[in-house]
C-alpha positions in Angstrom: 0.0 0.0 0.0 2.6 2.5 0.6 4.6 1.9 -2.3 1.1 2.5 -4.8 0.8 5.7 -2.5 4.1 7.1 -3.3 3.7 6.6 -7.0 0.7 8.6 -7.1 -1.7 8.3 -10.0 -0.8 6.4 -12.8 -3.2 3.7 -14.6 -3.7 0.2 -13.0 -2.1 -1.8 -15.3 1.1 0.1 -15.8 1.7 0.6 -12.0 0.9 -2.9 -11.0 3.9 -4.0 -13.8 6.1 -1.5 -12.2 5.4 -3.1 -8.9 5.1 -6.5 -10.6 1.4 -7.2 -9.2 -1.6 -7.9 -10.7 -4.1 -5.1 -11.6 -6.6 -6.5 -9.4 -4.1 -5.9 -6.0 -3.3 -2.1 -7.1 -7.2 -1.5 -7.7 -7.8 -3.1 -4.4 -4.9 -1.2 -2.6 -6.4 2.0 -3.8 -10.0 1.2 -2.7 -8.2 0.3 0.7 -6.0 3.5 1.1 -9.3 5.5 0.8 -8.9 7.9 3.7 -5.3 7.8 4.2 -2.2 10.0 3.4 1.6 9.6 3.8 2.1 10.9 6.7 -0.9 8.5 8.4 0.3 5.1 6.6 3.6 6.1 7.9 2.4 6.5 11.5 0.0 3.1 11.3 3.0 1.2 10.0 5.8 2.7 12.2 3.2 2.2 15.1 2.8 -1.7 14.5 6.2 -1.6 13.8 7.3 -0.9 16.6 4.6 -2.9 18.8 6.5 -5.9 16.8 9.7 -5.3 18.9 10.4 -8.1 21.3 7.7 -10.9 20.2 8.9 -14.1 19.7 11.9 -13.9 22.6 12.2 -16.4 25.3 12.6 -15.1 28.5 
């Protein structure tokens, strides 16, 4: 999702080549990022990003 939102707006089928996906994902990635900007996708991501830290250790 972030990488079509950096792009910006270029028709389905030549974006999802660039990103090697299927037109499909990038027309679903857009419907999905519907209400979002950079600088929120950036917090949600750098948010679960960091709530990743530690999982998986054995005390």
């Amino acid at each position: 999702m972030a990488r079509i939102t950096s792009i910006g707006n270029q028709a389905s089928a030549s974006l999802a080549a660039r990103l090697g996906m299927k037109d499909w994902q990038v027309d679903r990635a857009r419907r999905d990022l519907t209400g979002w900007n950079e600088t929120s996708l950036g917090m949600a991501v750098g948010r679960r990003a960091g709530g990743c830290r530690g999982q998986g250790r054995v005390a």
